[in-house]
PyMOL CGO cylinders between C-alpha atoms (Angstrom):
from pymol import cmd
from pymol.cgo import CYLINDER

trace = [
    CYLINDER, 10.56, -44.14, 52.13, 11.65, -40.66, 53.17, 0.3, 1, 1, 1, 1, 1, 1,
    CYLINDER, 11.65, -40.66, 53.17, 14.67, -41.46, 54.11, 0.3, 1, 1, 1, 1, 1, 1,
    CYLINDER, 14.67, -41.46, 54.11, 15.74, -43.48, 50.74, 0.3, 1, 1, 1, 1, 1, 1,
    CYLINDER, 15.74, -43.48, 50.74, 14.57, -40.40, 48.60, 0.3, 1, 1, 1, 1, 1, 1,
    CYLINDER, 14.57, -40.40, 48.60, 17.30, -38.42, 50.55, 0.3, 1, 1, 1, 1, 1, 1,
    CYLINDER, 17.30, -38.42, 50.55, 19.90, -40.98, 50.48, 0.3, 1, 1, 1, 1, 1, 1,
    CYLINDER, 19.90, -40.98, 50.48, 19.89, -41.42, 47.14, 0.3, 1, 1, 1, 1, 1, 1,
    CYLINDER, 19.89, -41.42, 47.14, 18.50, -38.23, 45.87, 0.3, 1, 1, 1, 1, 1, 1,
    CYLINDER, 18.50, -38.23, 45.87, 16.14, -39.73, 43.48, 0.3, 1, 1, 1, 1, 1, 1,
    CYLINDER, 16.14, -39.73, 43.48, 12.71, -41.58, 43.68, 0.3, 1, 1, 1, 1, 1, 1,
    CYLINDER, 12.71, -41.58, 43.68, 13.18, -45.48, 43.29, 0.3, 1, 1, 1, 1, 1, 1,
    CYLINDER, 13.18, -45.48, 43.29, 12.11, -46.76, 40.25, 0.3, 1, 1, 1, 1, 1, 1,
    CYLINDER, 12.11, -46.76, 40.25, 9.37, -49.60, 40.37, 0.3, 1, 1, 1, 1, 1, 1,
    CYLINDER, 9.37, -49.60, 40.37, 6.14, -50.66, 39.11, 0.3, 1, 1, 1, 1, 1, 1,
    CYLINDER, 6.14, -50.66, 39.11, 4.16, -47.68, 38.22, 0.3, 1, 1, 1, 1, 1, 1,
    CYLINDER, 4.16, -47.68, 38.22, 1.23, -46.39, 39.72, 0.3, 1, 1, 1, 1, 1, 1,
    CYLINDER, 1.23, -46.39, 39.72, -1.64, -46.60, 36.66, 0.3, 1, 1, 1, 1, 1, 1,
    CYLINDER, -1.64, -46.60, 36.66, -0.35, -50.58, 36.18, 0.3, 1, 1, 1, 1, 1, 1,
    CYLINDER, -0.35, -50.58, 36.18, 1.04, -49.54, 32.67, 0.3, 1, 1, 1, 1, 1, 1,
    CYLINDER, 1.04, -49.54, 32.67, 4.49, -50.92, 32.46, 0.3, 1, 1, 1, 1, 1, 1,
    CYLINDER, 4.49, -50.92, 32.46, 5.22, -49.67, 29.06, 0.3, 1, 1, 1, 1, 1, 1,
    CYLINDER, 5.22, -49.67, 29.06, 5.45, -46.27, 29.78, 0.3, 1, 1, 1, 1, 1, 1,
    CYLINDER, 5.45, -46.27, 29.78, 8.80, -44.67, 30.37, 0.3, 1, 1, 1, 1, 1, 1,
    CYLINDER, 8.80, -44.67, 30.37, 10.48, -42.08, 33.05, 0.3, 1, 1, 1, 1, 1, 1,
    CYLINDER, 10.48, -42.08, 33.05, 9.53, -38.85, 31.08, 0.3, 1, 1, 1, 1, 1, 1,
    CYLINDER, 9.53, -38.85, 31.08, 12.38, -36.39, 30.38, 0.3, 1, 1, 1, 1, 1, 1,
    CYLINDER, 12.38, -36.39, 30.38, 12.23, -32.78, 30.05, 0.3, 1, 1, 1, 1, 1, 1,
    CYLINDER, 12.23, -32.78, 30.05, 12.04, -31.20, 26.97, 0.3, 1, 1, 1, 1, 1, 1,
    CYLINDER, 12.04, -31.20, 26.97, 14.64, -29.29, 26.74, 0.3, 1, 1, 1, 1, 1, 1,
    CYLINDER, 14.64, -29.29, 26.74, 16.87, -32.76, 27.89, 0.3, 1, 1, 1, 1, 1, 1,
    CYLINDER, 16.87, -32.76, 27.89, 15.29, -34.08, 24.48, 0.3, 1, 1, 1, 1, 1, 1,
    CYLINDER, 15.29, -34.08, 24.48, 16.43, -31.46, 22.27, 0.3, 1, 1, 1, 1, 1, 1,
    CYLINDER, 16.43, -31.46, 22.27, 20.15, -31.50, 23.07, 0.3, 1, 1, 1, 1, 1, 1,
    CYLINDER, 20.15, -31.50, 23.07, 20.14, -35.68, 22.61, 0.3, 1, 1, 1, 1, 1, 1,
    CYLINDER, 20.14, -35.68, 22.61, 18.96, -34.73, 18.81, 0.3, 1, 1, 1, 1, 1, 1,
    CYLINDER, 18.96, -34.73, 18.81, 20.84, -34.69, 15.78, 0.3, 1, 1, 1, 1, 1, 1,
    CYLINDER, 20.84, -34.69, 15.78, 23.59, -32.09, 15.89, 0.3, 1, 1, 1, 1, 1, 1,
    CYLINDER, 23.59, -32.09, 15.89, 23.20, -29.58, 13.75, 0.3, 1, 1, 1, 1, 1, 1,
    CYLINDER, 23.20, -29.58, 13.75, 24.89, -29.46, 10.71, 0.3, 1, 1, 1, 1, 1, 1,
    CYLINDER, 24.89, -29.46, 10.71, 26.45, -25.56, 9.83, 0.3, 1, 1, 1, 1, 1, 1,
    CYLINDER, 26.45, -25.56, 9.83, 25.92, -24.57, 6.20, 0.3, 1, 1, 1, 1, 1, 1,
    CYLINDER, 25.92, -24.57, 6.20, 28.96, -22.79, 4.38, 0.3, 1, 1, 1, 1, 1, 1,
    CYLINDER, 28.96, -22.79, 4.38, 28.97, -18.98, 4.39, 0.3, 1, 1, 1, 1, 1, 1,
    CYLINDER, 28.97, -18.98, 4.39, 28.64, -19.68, 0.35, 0.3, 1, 1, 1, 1, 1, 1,
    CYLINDER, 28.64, -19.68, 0.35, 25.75, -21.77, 0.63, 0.3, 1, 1, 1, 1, 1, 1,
    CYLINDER, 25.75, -21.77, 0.63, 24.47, -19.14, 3.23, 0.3, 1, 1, 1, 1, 1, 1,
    CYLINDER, 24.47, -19.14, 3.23, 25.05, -16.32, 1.06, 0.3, 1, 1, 1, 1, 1, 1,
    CYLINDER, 25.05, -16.32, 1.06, 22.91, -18.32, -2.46, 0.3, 1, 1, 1, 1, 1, 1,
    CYLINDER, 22.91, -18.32, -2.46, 20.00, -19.49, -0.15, 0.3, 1, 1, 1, 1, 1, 1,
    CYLINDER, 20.00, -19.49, -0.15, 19.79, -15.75, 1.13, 0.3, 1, 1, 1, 1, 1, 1,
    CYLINDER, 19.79, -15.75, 1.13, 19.94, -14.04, -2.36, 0.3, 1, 1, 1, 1, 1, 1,
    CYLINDER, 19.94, -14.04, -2.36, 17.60, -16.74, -3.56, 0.3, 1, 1, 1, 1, 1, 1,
    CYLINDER, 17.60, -16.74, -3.56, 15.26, -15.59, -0.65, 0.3, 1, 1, 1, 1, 1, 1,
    CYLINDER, 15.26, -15.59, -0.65, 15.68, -11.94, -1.78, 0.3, 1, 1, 1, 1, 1, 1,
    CYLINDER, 15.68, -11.94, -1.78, 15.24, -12.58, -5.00, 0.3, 1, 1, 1, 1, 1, 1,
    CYLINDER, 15.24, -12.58, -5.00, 11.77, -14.60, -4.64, 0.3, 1, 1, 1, 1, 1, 1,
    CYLINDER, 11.77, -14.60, -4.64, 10.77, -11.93, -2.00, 0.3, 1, 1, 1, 1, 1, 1,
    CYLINDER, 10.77, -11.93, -2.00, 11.01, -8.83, -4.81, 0.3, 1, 1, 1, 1, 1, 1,
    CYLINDER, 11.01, -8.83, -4.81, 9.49, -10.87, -7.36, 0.3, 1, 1, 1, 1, 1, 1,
    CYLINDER, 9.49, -10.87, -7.36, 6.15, -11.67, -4.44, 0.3, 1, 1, 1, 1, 1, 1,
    CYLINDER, 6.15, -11.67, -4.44, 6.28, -8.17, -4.06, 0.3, 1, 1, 1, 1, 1, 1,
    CYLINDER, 6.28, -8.17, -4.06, 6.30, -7.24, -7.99, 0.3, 1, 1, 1, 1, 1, 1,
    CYLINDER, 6.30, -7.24, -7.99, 3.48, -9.44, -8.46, 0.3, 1, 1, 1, 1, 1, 1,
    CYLINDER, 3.48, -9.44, -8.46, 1.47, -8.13, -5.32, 0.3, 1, 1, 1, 1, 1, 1,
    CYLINDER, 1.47, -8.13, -5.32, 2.07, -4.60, -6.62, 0.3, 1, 1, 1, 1, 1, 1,
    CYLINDER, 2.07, -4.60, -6.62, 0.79, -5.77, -10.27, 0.3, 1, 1, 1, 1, 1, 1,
    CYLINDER, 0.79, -5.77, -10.27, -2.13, -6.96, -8.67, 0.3, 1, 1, 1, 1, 1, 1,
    CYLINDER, -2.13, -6.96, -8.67, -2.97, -4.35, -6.71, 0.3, 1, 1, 1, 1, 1, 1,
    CYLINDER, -2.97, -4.35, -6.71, -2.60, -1.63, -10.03, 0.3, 1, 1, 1, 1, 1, 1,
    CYLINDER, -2.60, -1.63, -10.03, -4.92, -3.84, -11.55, 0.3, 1, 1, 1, 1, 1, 1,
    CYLINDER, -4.92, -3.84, -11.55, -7.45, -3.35, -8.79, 0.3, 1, 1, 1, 1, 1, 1,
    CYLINDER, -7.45, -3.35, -8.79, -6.95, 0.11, -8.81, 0.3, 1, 1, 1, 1, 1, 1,
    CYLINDER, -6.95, 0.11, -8.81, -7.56, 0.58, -12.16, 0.3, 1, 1, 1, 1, 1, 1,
    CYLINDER, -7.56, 0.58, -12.16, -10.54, -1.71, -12.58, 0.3, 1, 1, 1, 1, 1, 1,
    CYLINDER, -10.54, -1.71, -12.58, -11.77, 0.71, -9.24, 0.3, 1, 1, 1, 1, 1, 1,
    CYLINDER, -11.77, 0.71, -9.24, -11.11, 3.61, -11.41, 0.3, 1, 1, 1, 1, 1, 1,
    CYLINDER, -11.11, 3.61, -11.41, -12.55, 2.37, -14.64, 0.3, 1, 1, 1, 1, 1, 1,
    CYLINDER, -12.55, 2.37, -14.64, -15.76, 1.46, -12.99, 0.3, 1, 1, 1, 1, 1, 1,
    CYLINDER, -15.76, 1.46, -12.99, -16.17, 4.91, -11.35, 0.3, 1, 1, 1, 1, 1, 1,
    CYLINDER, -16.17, 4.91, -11.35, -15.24, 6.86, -14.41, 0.3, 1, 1, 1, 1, 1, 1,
    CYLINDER, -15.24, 6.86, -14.41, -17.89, 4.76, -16.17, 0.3, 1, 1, 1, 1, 1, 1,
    CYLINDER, -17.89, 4.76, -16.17, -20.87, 5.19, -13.52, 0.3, 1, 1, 1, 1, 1, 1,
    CYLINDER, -20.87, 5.19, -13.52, -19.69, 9.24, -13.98, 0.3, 1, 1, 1, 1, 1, 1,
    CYLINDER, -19.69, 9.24, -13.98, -20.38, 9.00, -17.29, 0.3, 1, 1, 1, 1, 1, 1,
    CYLINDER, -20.38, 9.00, -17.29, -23.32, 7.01, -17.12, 0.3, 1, 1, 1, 1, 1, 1,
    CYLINDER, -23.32, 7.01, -17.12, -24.53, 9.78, -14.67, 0.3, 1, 1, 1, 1, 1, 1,
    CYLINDER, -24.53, 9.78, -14.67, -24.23, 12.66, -16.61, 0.3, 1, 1, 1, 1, 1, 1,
    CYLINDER, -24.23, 12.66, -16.61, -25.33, 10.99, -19.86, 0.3, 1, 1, 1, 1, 1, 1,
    CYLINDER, -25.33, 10.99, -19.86, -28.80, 10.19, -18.13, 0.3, 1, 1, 1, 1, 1, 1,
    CYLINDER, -28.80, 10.19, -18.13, -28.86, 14.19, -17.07, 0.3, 1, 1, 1, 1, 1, 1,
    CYLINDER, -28.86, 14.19, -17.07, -28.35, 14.58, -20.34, 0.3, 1, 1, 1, 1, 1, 1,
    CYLINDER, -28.35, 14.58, -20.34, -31.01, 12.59, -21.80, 0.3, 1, 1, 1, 1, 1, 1,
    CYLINDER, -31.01, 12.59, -21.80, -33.20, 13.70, -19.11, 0.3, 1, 1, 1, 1, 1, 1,
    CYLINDER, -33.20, 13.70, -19.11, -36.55, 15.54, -20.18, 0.3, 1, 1, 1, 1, 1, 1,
    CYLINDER, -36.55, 15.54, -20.18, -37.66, 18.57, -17.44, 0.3, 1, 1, 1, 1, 1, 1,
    CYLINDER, -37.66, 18.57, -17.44, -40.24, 20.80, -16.86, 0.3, 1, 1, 1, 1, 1, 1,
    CYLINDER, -40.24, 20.80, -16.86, -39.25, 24.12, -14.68, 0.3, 1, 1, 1, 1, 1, 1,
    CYLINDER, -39.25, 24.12, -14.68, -42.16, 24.51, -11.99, 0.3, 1, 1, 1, 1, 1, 1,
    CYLINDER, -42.16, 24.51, -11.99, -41.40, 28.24, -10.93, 0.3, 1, 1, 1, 1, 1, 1,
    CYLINDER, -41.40, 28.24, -10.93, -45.30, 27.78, -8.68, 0.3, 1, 1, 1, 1, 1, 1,
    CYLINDER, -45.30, 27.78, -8.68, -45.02, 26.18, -5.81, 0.3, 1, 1, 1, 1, 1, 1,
    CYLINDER, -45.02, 26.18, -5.81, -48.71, 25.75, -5.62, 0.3, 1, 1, 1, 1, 1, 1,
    CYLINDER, -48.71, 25.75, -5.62, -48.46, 23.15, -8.05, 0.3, 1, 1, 1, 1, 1, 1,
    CYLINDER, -48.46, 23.15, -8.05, -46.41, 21.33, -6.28, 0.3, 1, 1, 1, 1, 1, 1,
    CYLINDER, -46.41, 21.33, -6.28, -48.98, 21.06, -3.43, 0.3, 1, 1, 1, 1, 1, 1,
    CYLINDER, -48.98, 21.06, -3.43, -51.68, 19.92, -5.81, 0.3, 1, 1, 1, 1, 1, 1,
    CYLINDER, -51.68, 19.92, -5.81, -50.02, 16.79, -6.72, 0.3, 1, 1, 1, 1, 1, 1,
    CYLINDER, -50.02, 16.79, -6.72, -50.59, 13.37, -6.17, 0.3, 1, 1, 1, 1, 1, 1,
    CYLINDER, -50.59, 13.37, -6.17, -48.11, 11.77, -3.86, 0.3, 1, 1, 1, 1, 1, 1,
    CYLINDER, -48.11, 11.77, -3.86, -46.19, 9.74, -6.26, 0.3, 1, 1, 1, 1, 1, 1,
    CYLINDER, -46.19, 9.74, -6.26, -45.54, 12.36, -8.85, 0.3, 1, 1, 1, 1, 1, 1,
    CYLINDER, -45.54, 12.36, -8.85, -44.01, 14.51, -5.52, 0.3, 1, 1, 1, 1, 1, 1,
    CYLINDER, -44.01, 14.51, -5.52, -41.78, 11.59, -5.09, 0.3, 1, 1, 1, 1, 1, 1,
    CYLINDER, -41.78, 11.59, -5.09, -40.56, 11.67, -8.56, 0.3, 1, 1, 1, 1, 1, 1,
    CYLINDER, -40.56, 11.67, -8.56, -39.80, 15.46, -8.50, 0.3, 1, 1, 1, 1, 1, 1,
    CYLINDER, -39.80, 15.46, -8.50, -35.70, 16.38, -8.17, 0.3, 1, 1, 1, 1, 1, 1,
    CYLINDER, -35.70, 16.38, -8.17, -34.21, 19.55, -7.55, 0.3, 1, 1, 1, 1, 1, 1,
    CYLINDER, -34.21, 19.55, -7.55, -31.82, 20.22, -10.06, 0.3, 1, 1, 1, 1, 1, 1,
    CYLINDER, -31.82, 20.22, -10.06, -29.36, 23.72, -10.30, 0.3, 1, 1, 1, 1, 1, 1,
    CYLINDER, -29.36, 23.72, -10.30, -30.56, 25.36, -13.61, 0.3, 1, 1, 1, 1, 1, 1,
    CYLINDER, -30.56, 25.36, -13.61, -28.07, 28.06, -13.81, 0.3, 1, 1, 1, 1, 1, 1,
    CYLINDER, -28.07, 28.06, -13.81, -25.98, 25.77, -16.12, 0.3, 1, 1, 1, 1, 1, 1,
    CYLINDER, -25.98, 25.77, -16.12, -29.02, 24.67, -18.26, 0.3, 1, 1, 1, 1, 1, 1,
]
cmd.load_cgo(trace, "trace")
């Protein structure tokens, strides 16, 4: 057997090992590729319109991304502008008493200590 797959450089062909007859000597890959369709070349012209059509959907993906993304931003800024404004109406509308004794503080129940806040009263 050695000696034929020398000779002849390649195995001989016969009845395959797993009994399946329908299967065929594999090829490589690359062997398969080049047995293909040939490829057809476009004309620089044709080139040249597919490209600028390319561009041209590419800047208007990016337009609409960059829309989008103002949008957001503005929403984002919207929102926070309105929390703000929400914040310092509630200060506003806020009703205080100044405790200048600290004792007081110590007297009280637990829950009222819980709702006390420091607040800066220089601009009150």
């Amino acid at each position: 057997m050695k000696e034929k797959l020398l000779r002849c450089g390649a195995p001989i062909q016969g009845k395959p090992v797993s009994g399946r007859s329908w299967k065929r000597k594999r090829e490589r890959h690359s062997a398969i590729d080049r047995k293909g369709t040939p490829v057809i070349r476009k004309s620089w012209k044709k080139r040249q319109q597919e490209m600028s059509e390319w561009r041209d959907m590419k800047e208007k993906e990016s337009g609409l991304r960059k829309r989008k993304r103002e949008e957001t931003e503005a929403r984002r800024e919207a929102s926070k502008r309105k929390r703000e404004q929400k914040q310092q109406n509630e200060l506003k509308s806020m009703q205080f008493q100044v405790i200048s004794d600290t004792k007081k503080i110590n007297k009280m129940s637990k829950k009222q200590r819980k709702l006390l806040v420091k607040m800066d009263t220089s601009h009150l």
